[in-house]
Each structure stands twice: as structure tokens, then as C-alpha cells.
C-alpha beads as a LAMMPS data file, in Angstrom:
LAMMPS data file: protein, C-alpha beads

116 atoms
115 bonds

1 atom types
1 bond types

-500.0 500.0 xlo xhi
-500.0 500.0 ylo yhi
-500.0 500.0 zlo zhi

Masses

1 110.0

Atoms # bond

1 1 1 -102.355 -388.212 200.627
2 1 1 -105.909 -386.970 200.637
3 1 1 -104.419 -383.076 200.371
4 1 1 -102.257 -383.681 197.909
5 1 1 -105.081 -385.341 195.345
6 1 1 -107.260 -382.516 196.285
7 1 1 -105.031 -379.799 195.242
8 1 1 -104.042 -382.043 191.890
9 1 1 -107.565 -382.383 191.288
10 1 1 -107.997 -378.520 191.590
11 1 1 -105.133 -378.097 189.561
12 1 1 -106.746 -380.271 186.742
13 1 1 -110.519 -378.424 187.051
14 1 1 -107.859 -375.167 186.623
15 1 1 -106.580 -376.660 183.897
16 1 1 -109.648 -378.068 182.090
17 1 1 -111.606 -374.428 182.799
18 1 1 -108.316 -372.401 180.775
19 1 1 -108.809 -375.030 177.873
20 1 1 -112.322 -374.444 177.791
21 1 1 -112.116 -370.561 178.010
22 1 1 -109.226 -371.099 174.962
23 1 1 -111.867 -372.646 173.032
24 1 1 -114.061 -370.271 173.493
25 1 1 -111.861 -367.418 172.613
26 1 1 -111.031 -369.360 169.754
27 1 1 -114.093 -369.930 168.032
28 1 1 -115.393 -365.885 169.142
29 1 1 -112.323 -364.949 166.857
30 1 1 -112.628 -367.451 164.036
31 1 1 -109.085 -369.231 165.345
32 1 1 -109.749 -372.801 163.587
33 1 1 -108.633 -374.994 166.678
34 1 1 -108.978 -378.904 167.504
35 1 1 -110.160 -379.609 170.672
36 1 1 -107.855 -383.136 171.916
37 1 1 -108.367 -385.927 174.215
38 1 1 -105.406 -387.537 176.241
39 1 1 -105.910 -390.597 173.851
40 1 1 -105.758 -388.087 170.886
41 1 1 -102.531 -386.162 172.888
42 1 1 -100.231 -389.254 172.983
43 1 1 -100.936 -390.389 169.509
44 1 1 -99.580 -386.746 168.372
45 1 1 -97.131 -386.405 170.680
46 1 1 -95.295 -389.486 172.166
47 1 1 -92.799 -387.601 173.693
48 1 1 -95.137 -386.192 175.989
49 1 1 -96.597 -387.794 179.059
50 1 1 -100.525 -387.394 179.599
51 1 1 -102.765 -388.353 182.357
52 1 1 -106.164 -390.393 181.484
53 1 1 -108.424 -386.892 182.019
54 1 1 -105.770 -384.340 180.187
55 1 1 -107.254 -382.438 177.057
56 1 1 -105.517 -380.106 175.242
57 1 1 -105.908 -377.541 171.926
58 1 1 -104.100 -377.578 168.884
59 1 1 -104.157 -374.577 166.926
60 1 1 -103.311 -376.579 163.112
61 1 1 -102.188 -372.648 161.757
62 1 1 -100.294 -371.754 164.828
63 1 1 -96.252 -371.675 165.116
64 1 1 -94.439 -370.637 167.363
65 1 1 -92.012 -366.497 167.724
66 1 1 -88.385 -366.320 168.650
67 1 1 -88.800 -363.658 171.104
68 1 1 -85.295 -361.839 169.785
69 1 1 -86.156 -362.192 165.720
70 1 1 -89.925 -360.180 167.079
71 1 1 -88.069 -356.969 169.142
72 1 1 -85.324 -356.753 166.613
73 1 1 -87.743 -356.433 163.976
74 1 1 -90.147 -353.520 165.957
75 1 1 -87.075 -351.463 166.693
76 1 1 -85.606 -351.955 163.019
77 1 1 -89.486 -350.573 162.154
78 1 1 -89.520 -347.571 165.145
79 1 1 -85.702 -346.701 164.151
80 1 1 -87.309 -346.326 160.332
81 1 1 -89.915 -343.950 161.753
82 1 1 -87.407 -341.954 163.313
83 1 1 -87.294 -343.312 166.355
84 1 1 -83.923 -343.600 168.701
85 1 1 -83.112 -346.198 170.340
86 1 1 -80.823 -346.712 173.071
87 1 1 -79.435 -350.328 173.886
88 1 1 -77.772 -351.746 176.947
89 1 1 -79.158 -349.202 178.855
90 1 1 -80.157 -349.371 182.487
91 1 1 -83.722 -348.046 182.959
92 1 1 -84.268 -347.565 186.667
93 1 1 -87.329 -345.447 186.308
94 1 1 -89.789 -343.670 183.788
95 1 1 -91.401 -340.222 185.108
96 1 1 -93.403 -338.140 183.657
97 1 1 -92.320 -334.698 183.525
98 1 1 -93.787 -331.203 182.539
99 1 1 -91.393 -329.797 180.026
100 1 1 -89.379 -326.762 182.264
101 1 1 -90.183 -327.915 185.630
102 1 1 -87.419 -329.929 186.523
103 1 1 -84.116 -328.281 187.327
104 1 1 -82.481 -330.988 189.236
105 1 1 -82.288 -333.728 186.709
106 1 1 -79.266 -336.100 186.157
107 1 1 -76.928 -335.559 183.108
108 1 1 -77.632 -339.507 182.053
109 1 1 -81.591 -338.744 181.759
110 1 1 -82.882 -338.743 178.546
111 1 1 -85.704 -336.395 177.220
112 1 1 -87.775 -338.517 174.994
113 1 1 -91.444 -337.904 173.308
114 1 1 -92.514 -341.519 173.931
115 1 1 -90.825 -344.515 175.942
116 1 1 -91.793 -348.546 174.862

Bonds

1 1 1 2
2 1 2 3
3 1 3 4
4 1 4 5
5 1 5 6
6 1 6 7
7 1 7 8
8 1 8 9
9 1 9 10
10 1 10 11
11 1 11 12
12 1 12 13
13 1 13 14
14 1 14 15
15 1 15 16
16 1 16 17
17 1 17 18
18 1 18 19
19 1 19 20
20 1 20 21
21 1 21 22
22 1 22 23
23 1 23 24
24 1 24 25
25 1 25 26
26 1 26 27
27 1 27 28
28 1 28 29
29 1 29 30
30 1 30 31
31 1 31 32
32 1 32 33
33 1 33 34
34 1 34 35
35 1 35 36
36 1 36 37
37 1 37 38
38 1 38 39
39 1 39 40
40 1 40 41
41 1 41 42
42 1 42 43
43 1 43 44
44 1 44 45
45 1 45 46
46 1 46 47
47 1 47 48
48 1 48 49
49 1 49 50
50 1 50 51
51 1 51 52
52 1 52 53
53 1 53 54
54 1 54 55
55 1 55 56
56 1 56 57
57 1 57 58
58 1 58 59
59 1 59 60
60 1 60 61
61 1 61 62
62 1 62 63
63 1 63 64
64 1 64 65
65 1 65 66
66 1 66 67
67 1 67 68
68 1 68 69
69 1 69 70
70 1 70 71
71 1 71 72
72 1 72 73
73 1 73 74
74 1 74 75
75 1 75 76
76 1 76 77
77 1 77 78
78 1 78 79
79 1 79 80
80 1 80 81
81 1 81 82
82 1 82 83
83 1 83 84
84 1 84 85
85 1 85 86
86 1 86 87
87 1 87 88
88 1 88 89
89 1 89 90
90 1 90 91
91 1 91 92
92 1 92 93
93 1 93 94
94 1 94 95
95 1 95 96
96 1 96 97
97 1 97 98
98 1 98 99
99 1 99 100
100 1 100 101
101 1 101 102
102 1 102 103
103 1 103 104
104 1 104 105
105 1 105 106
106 1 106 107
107 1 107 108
108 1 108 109
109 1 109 110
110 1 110 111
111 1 111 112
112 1 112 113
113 1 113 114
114 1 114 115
115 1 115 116
């Protein structure tokens, strides 16, 4: 339908605008990066279905983080600062608080210098 390839073809300027603003970003921080045509995309990755117009960037020094390995190792680092850390806790909210204005506060909350 004529609304449908509209909003694809928005979709794709979208998507050709956030590669080009990548690039940019890229080369204003001295991030080597290969800028890649569809043709250029299938070769590398076959797996992978691309449309005639796609592009795409390819960081050649980039990788990729497990998400767990990454917080492990910043609380390992804040617990050798000194930090505590409390796990399978329930946060339901932070607040601010002068110290010795608050008389009515619940016997679970925690007074703590800093919260991450």
C-alpha cells in the first residue's frame, strides 16, 4: 500500500541519517570505522538479509560486552573502595534526605553516602 511504503521509506531516511550521524561521531573521535554498502553487507555477512539501499558501519576494533561480566566487575572495583553493596534488593525509591530531618523512616531504609 502507498502508506505502508511511505512509512518504510521514512524508516530507511531514519535509518540512513543515524548511520551518517555514526560516521560522523566516528571520525570527530578518531573511531577507525568502514562505511558499507548492501553489496559490501551480504558479502560479510550472509546470514543477514539486506535490502538494495541498506548501508551499514563496521567498527574493525569493536567487540562486543556481556552486560553481567561489566557490573560484576564495577561492583568488585566499588566493594574495593569501600563501597557496600546490597544485592537482591528491591529499590522502590531514592530520596534525598537532610541528615536529622526525618523521624518517620522505615527500619528497611538504608542510609548511604552515594547510590549507583
Amino acid at each position: 500500500s502507498i502508506r505502508h511504503d511511505a512509512s518504510k521509506e521514512q524508516h530507511h531516511h531514519q535509518h540512513q541519517g543515524l548511520v551518517a550521524a555514526c560516521h560522523r561521531s566516528a571520525n570527530q573521535h578518531n573511531i577507525p570505522v568502514q562505511y558499507m554498502t548492501s553489496l559490501e553487507l551480504r558479502k560479510r555477512y550472509p546470514q543477514f538479509i539486506f535490502q538494495d539501499d541498506d548501508i551499514g558501519l563496521l567498527e574493525p576494533g569493536g567487540g562486543f560486552v556481556r552486560p553481567e561480566l561489566a557490573v560484576r566487575a564495577a561492583l568488585d572495583d566499588a566493594m574495593e573502595g569501600g563501597a557496600k553493596v546490597k544485592e537482591n534488593v528491591c529499590v522502590t525509591s531514592i530520596e534525598e534526605v537532610v541528615e536529622g530531618t526525618d523521624d518517620n523512616r522505615d527500619s528497611c531504609d538504608n542510609d548511604g553516602g552515594h547510590v549507583i
